[in-house]
PyMOL Python script that loads the backbone (N, CA, C, O; Angstrom):
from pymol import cmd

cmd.read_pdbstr("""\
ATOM      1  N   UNK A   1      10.053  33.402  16.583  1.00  0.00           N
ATOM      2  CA  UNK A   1       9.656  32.733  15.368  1.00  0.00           C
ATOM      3  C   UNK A   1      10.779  31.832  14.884  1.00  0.00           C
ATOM      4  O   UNK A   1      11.963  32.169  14.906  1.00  0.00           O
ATOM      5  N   UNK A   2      10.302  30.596  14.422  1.00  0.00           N
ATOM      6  CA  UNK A   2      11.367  29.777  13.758  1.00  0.00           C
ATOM      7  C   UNK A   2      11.477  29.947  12.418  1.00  0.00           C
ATOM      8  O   UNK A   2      10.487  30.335  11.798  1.00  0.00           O
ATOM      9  N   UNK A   3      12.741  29.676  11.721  1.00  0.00           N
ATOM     10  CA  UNK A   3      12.879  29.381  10.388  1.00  0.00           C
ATOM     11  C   UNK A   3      13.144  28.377   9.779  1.00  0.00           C
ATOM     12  O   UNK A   3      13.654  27.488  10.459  1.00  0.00           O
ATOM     13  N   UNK A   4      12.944  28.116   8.428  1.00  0.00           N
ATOM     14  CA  UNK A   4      12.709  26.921   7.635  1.00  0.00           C
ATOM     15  C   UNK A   4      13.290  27.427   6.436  1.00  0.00           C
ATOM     16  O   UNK A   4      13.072  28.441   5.772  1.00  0.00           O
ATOM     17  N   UNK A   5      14.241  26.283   6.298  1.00  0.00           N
ATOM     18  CA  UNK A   5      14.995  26.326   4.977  1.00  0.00           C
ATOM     19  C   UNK A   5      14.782  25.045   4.349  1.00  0.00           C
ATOM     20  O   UNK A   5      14.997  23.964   4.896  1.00  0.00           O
ATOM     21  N   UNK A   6      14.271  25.244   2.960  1.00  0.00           N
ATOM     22  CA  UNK A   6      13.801  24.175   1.934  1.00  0.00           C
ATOM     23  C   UNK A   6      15.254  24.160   0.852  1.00  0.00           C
ATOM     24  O   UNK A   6      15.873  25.086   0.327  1.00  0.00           O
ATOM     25  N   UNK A   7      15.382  23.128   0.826  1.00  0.00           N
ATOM     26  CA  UNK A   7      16.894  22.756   0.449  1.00  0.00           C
ATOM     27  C   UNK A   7      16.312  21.985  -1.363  1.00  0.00           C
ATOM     28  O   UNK A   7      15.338  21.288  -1.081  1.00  0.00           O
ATOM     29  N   UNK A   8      16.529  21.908  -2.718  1.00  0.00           N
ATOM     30  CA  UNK A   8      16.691  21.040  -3.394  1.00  0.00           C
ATOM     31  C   UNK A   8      15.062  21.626  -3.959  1.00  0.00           C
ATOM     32  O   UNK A   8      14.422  20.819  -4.633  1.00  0.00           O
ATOM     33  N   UNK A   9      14.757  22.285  -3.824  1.00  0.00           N
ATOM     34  CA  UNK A   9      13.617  23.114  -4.557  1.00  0.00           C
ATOM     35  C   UNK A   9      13.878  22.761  -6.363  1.00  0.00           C
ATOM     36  O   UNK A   9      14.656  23.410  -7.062  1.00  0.00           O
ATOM     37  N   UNK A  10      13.193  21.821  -6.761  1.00  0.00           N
ATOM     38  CA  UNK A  10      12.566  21.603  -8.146  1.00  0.00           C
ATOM     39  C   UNK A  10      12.384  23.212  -8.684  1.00  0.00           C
ATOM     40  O   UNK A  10      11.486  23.937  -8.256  1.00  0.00           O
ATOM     41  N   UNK A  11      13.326  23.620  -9.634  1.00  0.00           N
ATOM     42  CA  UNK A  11      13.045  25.140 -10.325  1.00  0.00           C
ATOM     43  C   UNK A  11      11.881  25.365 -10.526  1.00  0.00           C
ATOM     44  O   UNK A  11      11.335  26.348 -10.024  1.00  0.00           O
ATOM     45  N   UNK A  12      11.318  24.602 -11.217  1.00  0.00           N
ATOM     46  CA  UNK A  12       9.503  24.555 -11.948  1.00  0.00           C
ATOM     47  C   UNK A  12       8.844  25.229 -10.571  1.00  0.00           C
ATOM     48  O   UNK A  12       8.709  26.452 -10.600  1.00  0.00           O
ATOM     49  N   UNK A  13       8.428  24.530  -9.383  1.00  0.00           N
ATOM     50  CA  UNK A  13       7.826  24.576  -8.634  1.00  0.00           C
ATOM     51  C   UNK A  13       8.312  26.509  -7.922  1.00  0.00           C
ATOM     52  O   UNK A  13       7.559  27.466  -7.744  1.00  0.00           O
ATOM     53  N   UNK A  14       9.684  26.402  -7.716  1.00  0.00           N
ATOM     54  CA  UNK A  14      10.168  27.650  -7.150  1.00  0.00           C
ATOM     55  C   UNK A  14       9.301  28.924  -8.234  1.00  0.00           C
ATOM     56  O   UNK A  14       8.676  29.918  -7.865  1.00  0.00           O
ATOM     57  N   UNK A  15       9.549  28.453  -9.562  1.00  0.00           N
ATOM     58  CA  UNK A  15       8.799  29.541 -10.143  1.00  0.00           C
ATOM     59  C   UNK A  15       7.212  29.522 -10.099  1.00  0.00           C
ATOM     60  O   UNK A  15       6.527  30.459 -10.510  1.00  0.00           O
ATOM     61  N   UNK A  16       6.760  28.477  -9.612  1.00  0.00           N
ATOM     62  CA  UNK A  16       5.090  28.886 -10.095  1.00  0.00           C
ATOM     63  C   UNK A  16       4.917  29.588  -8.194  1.00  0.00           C
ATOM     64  O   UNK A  16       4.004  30.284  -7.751  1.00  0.00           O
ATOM     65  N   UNK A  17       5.998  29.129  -7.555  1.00  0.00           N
ATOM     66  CA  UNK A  17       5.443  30.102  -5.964  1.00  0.00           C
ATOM     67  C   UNK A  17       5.710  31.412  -6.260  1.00  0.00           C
ATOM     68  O   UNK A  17       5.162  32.315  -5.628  1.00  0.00           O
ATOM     69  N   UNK A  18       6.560  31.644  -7.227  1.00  0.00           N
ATOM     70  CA  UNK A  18       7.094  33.175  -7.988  1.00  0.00           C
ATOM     71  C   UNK A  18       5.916  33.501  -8.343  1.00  0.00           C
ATOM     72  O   UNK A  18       5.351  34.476  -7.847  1.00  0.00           O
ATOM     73  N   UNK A  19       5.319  32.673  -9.331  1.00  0.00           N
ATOM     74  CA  UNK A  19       4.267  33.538  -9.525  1.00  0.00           C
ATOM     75  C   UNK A  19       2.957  33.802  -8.897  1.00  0.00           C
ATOM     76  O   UNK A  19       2.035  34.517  -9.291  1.00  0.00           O
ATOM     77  N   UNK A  20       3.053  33.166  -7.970  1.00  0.00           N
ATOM     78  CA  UNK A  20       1.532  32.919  -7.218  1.00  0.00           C
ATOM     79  C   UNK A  20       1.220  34.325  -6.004  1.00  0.00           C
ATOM     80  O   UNK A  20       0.237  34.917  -5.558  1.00  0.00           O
ATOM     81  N   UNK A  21       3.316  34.388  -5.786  1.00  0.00           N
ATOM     82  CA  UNK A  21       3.005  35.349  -4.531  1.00  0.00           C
ATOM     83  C   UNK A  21       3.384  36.570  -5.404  1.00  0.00           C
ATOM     84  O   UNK A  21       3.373  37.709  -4.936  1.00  0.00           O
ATOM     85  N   UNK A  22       3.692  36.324  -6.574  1.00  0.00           N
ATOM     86  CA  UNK A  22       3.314  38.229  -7.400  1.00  0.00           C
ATOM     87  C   UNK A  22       1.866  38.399  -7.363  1.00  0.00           C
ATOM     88  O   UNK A  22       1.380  39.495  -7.081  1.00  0.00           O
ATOM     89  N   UNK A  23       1.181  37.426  -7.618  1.00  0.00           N
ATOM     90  CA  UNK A  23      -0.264  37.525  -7.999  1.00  0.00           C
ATOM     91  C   UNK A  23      -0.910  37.967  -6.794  1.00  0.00           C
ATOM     92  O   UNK A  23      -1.678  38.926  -6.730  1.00  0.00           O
ATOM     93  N   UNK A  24      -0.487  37.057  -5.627  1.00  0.00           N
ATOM     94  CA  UNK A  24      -1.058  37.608  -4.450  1.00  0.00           C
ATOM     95  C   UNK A  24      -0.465  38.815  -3.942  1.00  0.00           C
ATOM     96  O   UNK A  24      -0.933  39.118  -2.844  1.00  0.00           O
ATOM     97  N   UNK A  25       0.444  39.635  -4.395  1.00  0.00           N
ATOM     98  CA  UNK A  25       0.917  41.287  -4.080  1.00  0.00           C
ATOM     99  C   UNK A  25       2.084  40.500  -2.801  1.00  0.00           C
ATOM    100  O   UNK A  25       2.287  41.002  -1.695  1.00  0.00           O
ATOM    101  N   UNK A  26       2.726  39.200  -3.298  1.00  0.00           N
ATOM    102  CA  UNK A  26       3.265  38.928  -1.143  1.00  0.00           C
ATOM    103  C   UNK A  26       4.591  38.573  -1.927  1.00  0.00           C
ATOM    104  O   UNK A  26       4.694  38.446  -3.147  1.00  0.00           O
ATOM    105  N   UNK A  27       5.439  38.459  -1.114  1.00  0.00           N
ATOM    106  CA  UNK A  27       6.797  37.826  -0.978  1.00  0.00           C
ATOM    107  C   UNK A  27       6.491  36.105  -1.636  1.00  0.00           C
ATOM    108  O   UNK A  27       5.600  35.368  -2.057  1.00  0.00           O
ATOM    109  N   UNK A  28       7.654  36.158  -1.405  1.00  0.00           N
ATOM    110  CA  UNK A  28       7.414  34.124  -1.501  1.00  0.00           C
ATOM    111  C   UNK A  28       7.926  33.757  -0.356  1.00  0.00           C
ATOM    112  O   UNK A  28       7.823  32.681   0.232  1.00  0.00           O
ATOM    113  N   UNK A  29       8.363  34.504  -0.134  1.00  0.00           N
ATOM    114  CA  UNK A  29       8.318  34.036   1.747  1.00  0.00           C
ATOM    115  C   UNK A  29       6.985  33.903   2.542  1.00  0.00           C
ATOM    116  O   UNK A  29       6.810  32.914   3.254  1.00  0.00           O
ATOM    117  N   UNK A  30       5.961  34.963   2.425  1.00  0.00           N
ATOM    118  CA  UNK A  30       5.011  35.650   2.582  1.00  0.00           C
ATOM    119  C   UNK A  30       3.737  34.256   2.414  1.00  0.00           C
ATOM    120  O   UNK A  30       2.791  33.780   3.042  1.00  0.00           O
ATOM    121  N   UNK A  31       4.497  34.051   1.114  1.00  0.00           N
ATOM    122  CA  UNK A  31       3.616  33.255   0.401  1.00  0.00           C
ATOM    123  C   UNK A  31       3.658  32.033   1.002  1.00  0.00           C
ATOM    124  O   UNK A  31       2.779  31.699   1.796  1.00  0.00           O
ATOM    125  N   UNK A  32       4.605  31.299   0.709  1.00  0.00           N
ATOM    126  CA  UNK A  32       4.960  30.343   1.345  1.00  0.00           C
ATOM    127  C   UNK A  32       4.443  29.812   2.753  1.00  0.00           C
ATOM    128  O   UNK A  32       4.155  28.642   3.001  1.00  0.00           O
ATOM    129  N   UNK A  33       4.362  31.152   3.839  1.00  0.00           N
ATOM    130  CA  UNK A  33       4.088  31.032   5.125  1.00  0.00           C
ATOM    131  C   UNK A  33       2.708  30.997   4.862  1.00  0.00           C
ATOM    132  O   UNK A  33       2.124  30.337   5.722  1.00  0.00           O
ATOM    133  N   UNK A  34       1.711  31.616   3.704  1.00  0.00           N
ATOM    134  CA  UNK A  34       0.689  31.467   3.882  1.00  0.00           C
ATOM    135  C   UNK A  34       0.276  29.917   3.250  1.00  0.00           C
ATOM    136  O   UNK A  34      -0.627  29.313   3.830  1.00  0.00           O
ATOM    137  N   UNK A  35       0.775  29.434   2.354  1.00  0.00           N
ATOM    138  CA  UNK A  35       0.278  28.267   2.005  1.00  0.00           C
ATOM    139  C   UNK A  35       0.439  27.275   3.170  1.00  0.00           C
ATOM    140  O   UNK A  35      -0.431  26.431   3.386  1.00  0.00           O
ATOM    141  N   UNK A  36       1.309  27.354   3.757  1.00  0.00           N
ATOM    142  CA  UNK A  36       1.533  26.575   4.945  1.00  0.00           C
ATOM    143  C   UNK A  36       0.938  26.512   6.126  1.00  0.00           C
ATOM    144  O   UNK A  36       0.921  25.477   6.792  1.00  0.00           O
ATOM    145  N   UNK A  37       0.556  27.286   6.386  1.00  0.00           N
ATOM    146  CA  UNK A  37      -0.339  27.860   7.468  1.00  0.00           C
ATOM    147  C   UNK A  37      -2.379  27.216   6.978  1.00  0.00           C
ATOM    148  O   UNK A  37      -3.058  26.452   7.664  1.00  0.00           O
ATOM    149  N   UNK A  38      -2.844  27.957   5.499  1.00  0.00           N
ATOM    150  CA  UNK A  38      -3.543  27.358   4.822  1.00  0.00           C
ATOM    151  C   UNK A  38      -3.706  25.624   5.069  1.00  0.00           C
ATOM    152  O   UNK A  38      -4.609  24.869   5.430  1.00  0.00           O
ATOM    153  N   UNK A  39      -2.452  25.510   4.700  1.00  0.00           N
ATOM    154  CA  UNK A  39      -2.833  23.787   4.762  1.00  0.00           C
ATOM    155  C   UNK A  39      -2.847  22.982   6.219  1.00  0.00           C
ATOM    156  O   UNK A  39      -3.586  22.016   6.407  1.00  0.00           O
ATOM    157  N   UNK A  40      -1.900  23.522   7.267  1.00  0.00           N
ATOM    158  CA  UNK A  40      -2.045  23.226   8.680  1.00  0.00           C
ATOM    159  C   UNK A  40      -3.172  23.462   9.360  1.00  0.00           C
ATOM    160  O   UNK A  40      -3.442  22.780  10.349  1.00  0.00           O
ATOM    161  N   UNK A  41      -4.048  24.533   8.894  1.00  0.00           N
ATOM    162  CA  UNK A  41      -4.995  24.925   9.982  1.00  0.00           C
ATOM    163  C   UNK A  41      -6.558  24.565  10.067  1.00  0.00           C
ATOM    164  O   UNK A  41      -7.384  24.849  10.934  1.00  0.00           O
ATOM    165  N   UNK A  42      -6.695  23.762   8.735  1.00  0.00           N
ATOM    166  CA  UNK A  42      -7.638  22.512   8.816  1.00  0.00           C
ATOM    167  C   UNK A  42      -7.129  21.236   9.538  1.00  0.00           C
ATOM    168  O   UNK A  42      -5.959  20.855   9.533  1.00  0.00           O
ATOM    169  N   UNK A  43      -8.063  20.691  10.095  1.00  0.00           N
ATOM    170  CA  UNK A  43      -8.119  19.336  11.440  1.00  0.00           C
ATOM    171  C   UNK A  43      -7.551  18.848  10.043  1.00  0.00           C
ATOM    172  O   UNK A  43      -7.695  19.225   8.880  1.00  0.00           O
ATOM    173  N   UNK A  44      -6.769  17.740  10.740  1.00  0.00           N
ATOM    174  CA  UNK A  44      -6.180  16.471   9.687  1.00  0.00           C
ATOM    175  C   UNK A  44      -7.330  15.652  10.015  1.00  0.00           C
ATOM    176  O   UNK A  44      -7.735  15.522  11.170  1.00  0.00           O
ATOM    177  N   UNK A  45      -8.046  14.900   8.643  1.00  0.00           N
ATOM    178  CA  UNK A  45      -8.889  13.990   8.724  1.00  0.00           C
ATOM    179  C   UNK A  45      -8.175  12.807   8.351  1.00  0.00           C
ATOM    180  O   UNK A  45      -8.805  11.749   8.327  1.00  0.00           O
ATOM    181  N   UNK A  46      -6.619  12.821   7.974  1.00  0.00           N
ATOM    182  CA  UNK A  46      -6.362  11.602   7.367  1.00  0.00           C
ATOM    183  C   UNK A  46      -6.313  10.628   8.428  1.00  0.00           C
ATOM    184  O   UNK A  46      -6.654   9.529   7.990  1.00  0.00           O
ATOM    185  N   UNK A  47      -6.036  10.605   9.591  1.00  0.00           N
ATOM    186  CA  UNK A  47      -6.215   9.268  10.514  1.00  0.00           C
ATOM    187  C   UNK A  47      -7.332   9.652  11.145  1.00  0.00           C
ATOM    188  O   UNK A  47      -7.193   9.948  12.332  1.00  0.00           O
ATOM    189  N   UNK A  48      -8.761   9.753  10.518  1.00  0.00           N
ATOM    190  CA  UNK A  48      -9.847   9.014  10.802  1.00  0.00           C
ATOM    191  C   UNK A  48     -10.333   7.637  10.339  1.00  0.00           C
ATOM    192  O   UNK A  48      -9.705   7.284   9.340  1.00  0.00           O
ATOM    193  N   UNK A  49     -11.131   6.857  10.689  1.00  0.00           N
ATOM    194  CA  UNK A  49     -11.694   5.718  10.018  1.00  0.00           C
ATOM    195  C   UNK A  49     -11.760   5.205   8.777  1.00  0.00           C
ATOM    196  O   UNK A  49     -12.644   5.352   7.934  1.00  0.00           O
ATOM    197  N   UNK A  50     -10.561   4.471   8.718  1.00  0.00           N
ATOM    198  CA  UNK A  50     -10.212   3.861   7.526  1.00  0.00           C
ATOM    199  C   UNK A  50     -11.443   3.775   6.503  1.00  0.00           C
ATOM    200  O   UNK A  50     -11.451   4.368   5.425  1.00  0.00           O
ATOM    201  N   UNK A  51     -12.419   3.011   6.947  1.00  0.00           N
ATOM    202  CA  UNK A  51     -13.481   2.636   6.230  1.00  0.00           C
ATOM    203  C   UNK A  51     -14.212   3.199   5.718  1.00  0.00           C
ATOM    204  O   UNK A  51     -14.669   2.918   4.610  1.00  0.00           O
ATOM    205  N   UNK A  52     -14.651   4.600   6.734  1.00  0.00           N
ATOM    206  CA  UNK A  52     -14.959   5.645   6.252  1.00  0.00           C
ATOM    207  C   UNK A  52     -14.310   6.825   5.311  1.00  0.00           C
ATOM    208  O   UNK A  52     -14.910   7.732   4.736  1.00  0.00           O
ATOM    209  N   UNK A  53     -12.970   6.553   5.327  1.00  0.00           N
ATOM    210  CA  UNK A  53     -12.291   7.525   4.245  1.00  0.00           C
ATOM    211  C   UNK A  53     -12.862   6.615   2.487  1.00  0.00           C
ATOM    212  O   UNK A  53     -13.329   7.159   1.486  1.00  0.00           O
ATOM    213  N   UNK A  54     -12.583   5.207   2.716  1.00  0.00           N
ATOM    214  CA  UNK A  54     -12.769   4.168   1.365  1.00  0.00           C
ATOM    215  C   UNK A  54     -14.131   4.127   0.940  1.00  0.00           C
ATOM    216  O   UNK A  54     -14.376   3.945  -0.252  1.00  0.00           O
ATOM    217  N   UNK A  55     -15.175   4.296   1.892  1.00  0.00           N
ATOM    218  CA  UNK A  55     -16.520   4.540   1.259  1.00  0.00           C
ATOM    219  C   UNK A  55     -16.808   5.888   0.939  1.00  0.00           C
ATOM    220  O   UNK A  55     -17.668   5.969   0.062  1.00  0.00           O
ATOM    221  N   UNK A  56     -16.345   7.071   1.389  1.00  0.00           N
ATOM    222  CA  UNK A  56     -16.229   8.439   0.986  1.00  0.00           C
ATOM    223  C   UNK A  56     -15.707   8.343  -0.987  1.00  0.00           C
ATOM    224  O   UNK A  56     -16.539   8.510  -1.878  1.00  0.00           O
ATOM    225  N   UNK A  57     -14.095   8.026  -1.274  1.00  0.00           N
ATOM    226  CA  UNK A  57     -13.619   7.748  -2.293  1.00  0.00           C
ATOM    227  C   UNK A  57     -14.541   7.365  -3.112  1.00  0.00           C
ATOM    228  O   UNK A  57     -14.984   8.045  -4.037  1.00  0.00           O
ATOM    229  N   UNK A  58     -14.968   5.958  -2.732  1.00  0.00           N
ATOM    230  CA  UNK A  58     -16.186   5.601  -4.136  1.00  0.00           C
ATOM    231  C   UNK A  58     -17.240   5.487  -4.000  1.00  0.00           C
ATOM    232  O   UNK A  58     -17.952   4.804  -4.736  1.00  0.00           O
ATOM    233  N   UNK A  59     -17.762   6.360  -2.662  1.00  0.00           N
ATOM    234  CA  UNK A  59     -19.282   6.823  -3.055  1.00  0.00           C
ATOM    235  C   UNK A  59     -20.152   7.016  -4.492  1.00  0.00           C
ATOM    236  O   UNK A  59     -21.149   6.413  -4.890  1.00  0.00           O
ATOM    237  N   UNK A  60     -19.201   8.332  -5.234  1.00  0.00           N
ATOM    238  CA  UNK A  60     -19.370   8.705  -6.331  1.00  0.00           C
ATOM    239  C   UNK A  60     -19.918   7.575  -7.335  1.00  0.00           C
ATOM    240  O   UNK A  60     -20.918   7.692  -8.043  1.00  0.00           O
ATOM    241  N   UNK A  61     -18.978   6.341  -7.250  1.00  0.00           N
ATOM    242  CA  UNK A  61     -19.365   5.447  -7.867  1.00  0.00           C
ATOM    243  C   UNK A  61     -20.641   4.686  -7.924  1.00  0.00           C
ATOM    244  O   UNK A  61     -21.159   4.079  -8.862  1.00  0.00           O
ATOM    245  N   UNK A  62     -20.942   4.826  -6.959  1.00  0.00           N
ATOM    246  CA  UNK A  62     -23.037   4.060  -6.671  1.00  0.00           C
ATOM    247  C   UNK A  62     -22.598   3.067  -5.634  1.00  0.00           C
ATOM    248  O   UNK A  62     -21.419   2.727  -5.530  1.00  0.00           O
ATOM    249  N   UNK A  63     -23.361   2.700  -5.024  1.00  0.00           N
ATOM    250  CA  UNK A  63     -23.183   1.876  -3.956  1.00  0.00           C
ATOM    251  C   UNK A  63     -23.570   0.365  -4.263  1.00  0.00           C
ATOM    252  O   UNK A  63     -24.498   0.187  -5.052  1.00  0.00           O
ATOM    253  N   UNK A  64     -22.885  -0.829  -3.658  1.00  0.00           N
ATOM    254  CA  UNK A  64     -23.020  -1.848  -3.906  1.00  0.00           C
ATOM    255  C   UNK A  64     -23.721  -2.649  -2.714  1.00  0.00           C
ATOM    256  O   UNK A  64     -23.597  -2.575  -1.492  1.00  0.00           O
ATOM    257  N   UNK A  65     -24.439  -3.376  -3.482  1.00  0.00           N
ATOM    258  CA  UNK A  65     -25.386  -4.439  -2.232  1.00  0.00           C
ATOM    259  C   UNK A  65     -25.040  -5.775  -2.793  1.00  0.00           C
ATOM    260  O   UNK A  65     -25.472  -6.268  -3.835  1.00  0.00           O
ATOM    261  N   UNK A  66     -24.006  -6.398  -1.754  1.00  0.00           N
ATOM    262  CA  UNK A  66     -23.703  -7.901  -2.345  1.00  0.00           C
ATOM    263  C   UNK A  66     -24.429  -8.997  -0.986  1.00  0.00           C
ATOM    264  O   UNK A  66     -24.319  -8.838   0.230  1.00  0.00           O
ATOM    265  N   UNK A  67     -24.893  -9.692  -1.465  1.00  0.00           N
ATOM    266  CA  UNK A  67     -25.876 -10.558  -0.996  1.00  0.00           C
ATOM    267  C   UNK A  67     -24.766 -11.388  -0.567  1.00  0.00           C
ATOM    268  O   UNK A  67     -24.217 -11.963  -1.507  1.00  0.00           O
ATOM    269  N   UNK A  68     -24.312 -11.603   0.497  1.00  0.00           N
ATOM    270  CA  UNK A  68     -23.992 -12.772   1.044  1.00  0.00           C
ATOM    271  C   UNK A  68     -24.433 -13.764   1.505  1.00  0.00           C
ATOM    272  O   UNK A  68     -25.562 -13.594   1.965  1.00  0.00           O
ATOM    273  N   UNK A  69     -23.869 -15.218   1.640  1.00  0.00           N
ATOM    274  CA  UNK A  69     -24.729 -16.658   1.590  1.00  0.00           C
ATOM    275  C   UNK A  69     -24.104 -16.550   3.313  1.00  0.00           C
ATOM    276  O   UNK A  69     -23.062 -16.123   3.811  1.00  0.00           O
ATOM    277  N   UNK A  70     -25.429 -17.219   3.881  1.00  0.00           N
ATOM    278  CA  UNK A  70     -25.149 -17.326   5.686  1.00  0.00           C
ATOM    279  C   UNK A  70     -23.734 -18.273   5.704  1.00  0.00           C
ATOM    280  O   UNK A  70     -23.309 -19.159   4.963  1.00  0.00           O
ATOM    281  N   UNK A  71     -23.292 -17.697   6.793  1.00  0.00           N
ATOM    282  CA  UNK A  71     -22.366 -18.850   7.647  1.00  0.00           C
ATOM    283  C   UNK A  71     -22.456 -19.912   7.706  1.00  0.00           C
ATOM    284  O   UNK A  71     -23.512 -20.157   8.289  1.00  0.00           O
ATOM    285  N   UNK A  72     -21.836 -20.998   7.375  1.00  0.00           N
ATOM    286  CA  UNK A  72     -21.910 -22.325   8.156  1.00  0.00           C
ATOM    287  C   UNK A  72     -21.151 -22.545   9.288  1.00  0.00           C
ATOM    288  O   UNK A  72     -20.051 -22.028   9.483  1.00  0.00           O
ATOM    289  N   UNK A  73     -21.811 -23.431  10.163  1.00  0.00           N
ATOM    290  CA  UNK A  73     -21.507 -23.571  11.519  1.00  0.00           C
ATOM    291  C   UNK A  73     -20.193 -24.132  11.200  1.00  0.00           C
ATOM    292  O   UNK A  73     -19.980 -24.877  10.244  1.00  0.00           O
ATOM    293  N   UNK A  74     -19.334 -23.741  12.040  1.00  0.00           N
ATOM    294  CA  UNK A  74     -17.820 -24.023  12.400  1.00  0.00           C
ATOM    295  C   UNK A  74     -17.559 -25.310  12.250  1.00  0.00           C
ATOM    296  O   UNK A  74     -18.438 -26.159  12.399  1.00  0.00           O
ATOM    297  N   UNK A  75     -16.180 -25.634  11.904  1.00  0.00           N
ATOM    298  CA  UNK A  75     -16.072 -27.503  11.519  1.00  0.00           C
ATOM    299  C   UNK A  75     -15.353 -27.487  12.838  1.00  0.00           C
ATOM    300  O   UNK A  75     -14.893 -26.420  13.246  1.00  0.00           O
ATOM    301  N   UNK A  76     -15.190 -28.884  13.716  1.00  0.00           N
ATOM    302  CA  UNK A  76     -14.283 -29.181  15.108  1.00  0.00           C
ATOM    303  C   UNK A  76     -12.438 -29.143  14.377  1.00  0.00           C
ATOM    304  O   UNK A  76     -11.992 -29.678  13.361  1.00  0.00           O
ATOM    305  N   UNK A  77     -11.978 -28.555  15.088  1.00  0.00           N
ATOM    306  CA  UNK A  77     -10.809 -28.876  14.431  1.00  0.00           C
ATOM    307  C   UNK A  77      -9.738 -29.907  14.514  1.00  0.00           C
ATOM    308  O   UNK A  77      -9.689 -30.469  15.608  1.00  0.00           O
ATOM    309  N   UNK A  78      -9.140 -30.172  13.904  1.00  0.00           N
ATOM    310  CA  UNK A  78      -8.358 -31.557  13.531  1.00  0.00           C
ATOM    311  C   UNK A  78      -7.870 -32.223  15.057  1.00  0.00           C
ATOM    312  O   UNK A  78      -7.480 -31.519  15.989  1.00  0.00           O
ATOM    313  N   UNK A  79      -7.960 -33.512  15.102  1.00  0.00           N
ATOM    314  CA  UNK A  79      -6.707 -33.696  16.412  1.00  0.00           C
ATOM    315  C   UNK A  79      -5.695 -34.599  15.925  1.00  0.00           C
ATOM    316  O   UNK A  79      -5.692 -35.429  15.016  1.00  0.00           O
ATOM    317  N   UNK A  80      -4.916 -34.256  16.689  1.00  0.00           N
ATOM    318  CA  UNK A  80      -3.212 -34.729  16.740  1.00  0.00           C
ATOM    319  C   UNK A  80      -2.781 -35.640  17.794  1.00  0.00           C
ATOM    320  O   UNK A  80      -1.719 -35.496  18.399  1.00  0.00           O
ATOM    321  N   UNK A  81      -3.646 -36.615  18.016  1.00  0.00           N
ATOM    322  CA  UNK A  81      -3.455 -37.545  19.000  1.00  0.00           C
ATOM    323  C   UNK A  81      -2.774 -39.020  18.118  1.00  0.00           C
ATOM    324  O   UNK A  81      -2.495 -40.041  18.746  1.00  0.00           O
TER     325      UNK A  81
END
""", "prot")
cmd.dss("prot")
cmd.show_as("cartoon", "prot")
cmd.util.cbc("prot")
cmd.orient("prot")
């Protein structure tokens, strides 16, 4: 097993893992390994499909239908003769 030392621990935070792993009957070691573990052992969805993460976000919001005007055909481009 490896170990991990967290260096510069914000007091606030050190105490609410104080209290989380009294609550849970565990260490804060205990604890710790379990929050960590908790959060690793779901698939990372964050590098899936961009587009699909941004329409997920503001789904909630209602969906938008913007009418776009067709293409116009391409202009020739400039010459330099």
């Amino acid at each position: 097993m490896g170990s991990l030392t967290i260096r510069n621990l914000d007091p606030g935070l050190k105490d609410r893992l104080r209290a989380r792993a009294a609550e849970q009957g565990r260490s804060m070691e205990a604890e710790a390994q379990h929050i960590l573990q908790s959060a690793l052992s779901t698939p990372d969805t964050g590098k899936t499909d961009l587009g699909a993460r941004i329409r997920a976000r503001f789904a909630p919001l209602g969906d938008v239908d913007l009418e776009l005007p067709a293409r116009e055909e391409a202009r020739d481009p400039p010459g330099f003769a």
